[in-house]
C-alpha positions in Angstrom: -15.3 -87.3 -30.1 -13.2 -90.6 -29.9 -10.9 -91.2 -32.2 -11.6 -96.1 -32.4 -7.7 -96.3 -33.4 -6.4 -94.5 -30.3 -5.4 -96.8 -27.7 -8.0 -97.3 -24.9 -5.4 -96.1 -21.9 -5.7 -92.7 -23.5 -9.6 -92.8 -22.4 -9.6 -94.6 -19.4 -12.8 -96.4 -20.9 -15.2 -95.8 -23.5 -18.9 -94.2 -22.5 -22.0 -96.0 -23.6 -25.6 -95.2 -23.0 -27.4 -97.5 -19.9 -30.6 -95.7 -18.5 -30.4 -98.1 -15.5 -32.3 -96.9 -12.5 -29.9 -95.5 -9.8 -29.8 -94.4 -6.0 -27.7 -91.7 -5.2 -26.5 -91.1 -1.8 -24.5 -88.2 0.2 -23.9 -86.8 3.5 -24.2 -83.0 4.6 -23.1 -83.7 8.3 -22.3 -86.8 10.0 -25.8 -86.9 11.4 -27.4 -85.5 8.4 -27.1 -87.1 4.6 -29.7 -87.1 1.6 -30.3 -89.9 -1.0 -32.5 -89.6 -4.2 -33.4 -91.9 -7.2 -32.5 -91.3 -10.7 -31.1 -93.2 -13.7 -28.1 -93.4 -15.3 -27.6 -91.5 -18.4 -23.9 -93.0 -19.5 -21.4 -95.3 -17.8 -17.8 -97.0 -18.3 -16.1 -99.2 -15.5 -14.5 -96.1 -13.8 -17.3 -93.7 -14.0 -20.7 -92.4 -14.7 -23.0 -89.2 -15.7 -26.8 -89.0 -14.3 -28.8 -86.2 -13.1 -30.1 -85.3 -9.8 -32.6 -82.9 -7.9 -29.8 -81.6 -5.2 -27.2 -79.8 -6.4 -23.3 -81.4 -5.5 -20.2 -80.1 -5.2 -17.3 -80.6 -7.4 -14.9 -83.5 -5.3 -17.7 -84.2 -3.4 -17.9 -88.1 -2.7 -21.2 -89.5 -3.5 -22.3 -93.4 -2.5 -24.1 -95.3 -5.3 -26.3 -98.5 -5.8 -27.2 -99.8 -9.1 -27.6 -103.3 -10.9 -24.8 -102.7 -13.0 -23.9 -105.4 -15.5 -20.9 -107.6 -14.9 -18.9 -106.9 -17.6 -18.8 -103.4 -16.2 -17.9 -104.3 -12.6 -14.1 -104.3 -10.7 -15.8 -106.4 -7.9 -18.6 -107.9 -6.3 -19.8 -109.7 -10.2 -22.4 -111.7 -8.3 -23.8 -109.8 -6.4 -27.4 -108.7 -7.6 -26.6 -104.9 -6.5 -23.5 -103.4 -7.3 -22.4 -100.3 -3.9 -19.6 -98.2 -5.2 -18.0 -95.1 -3.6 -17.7 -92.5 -6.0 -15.8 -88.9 -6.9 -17.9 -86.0 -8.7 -16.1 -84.7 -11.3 -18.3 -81.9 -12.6 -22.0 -80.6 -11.6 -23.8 -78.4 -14.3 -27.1 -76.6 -13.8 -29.2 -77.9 -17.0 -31.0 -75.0 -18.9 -34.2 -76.3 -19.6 -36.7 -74.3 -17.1 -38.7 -76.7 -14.4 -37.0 -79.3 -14.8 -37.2 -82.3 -12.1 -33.3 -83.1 -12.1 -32.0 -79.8 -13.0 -28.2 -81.0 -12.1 -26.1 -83.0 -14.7 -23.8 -84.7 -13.0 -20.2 -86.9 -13.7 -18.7 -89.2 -11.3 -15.3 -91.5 -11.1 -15.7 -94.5 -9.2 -13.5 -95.0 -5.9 -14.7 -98.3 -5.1 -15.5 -100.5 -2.0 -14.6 -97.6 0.3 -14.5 -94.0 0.5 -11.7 -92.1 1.3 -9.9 -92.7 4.3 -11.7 -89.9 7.0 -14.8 -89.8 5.2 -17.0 -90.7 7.7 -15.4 -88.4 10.6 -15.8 -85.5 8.1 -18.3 -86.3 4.9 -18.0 -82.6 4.2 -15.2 -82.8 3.2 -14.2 -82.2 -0.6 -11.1 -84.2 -2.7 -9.1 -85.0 -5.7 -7.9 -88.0 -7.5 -4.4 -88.4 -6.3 -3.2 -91.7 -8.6 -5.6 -94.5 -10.0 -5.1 -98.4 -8.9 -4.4 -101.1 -11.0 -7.9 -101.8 -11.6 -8.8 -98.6 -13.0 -10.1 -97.2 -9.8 -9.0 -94.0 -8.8 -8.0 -93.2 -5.4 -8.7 -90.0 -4.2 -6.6 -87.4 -1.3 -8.0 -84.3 0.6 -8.5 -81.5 -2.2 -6.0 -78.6 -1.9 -8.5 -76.0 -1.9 -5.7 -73.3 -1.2 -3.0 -74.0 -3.3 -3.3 -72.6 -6.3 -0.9 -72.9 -9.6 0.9 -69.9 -10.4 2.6 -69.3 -14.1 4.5 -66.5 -15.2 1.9 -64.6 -18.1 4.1 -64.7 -21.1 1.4 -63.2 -23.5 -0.7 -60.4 -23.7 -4.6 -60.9 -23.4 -4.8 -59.5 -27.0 -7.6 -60.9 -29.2 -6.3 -63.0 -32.3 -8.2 -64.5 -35.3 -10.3 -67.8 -34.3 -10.1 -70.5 -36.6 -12.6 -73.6 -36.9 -10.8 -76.4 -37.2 -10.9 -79.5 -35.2 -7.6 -80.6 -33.9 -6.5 -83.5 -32.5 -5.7 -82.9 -28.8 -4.6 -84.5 -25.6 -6.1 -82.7 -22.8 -4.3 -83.3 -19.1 -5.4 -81.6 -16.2 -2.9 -80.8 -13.5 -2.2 -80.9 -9.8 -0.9 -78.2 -8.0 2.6 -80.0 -8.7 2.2 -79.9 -11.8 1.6 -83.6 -12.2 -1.5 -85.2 -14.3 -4.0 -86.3 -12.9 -6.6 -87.1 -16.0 -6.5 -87.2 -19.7 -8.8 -87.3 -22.6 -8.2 -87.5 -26.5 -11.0 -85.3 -27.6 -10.9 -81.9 -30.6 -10.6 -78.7 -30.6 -14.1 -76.6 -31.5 -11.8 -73.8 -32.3 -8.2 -72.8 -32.3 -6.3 -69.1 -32.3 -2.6 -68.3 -31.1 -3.7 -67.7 -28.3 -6.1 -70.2 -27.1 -9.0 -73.0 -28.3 -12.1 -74.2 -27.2 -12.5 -78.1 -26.8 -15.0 -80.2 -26.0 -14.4 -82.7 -23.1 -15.8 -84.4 -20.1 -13.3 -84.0 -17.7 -13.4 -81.6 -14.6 -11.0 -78.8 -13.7 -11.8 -75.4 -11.9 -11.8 -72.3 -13.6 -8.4 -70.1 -13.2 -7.0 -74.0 -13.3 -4.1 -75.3 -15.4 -4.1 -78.3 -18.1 -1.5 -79.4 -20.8 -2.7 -79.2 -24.0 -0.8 -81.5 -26.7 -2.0 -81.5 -30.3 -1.3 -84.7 -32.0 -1.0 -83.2 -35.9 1.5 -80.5 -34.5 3.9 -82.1 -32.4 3.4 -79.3 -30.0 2.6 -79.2 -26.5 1.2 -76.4 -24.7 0.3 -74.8 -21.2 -3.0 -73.4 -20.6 -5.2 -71.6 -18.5 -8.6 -72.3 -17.9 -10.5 -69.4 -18.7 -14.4 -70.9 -19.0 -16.1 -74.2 -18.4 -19.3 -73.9 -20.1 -22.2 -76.1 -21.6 -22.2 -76.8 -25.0 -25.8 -76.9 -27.1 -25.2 -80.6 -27.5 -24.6 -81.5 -24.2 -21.4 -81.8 -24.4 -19.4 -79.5 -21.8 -16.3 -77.1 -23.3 -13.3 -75.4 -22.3 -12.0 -72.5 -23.1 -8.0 -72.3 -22.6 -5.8 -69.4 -22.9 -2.1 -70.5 -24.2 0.2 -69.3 -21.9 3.7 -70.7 -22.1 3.8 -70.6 -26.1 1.8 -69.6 -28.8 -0.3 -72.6 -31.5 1.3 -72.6 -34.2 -1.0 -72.0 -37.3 1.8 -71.3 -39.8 -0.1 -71.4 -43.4 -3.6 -70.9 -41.8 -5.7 -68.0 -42.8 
């Protein structure tokens, strides 16, 4: 799914395999919070995936301890447990039937500290507003209520799906219109009107990202019509072009 010659700012950092065990933390009140222990199923400096027993939301902030290796760490290198305050990106229920963990789960790290009001409100849910120089991200109250609005420039009209795996950037947006995370990843497959890609980022369904395809010089506007599971674990979108069409001049 990486591409080794693309620059490593265009995936924040790369994901590697570290089953270290793992306590998870959270809050449901500010009386009331839950912690469980798990491991660690893949990691980079700014983030990591696991799976737990309670289910979490999407911008949910989640407090974690770990031994995490130094070489992996923004802060506290000597210390023999490594706290972080982090973001959950995206919680899917795992299909397999009776399973312990039934939630897969990916998080961004925040850092030292949660957001500012956490603890008068640990309910409450956000969104990465900008990341710091470190990598960190910081994150800002989610705008739960404001969603995008595009004008529909094409019919829902079914067109031939091709296999083919394009090159793409994917960026999800604010609802500004500004980025606010970006992946290199491939398409699974591609049609005028919309693609399936594989990725591991997080945006809401009826959500907006920018799609921009490296071997077409083209950049698109999509909508996200699915967010689903893929058989090898890895999760997909399913976008719907909306300002434009892809162009697949001399396909077919």
């Amino acid at each position: 799914m990486l591409n080794p010659s693309i620059n490593s700012n265009t995936r924040r950092s790369d994901r590697i395999s570290l089953p270290l065990p793992i306590l998870v933390e959270s809050k449901n009140s500010s009386e009331n919070s839950w912690s469980e222990s798990t491991r660690l199923k893949t990691v980079t400096t700014f983030g990591a995936g696991f799976e737990v027993q309670n289910k979490v939301s999407v911008g949910q902030v989640l407090h974690l301890t770990t031994a995490f290796p130094t070489k992996l760490r923004c802060y506290d290198y000597f210390e023999s447990q490594y706290n972080v305050w982090a973001l959950v990106r995206h919680c899917n229920l795992r299909m397999e039937q009776n399973l312990a963990k039934p939630y897969s789960v990916g998080v961004a790290f925040l850092g030292k500290s949660p957001p500012s009001g956490y603890f008068q409100n640990p309910t409450q849910l956000y969104s990465i507003n900008q990341f710091c120089k470190n990598g960190l991200c910081v994150a800002g109250e989610a705008q739960l209520n404001s969603p995008l609005t595009y004008p529909q420039k094409f019919s829902p009209q079914k067109h031939p799906r091709y296999d083919i795996p394009f090159e793409v950037f994917i960026e999800t947006l604010d609802e500004k219109r500004n980025p606010l995370d970006r992946e290199y990843t491939v398409t699974d497959n591609v049609s005028l009107g919309g693609a399936s890609v594989k990725t591991l980022l997080t945006t809401r369904v009826g959500g907006y990202v920018r799609v921009s395809c490296l071997g077409k010089n083209v950049s698109l506007l999509a909508a996200v019509r699915n967010y689903r599971m893929g058989a090898d674990g890895v999760p997909r979108l399913h976008l719907e072009f909306i300002d434009r069409q892809f162009p697949l001049e001399g396909i077919g």
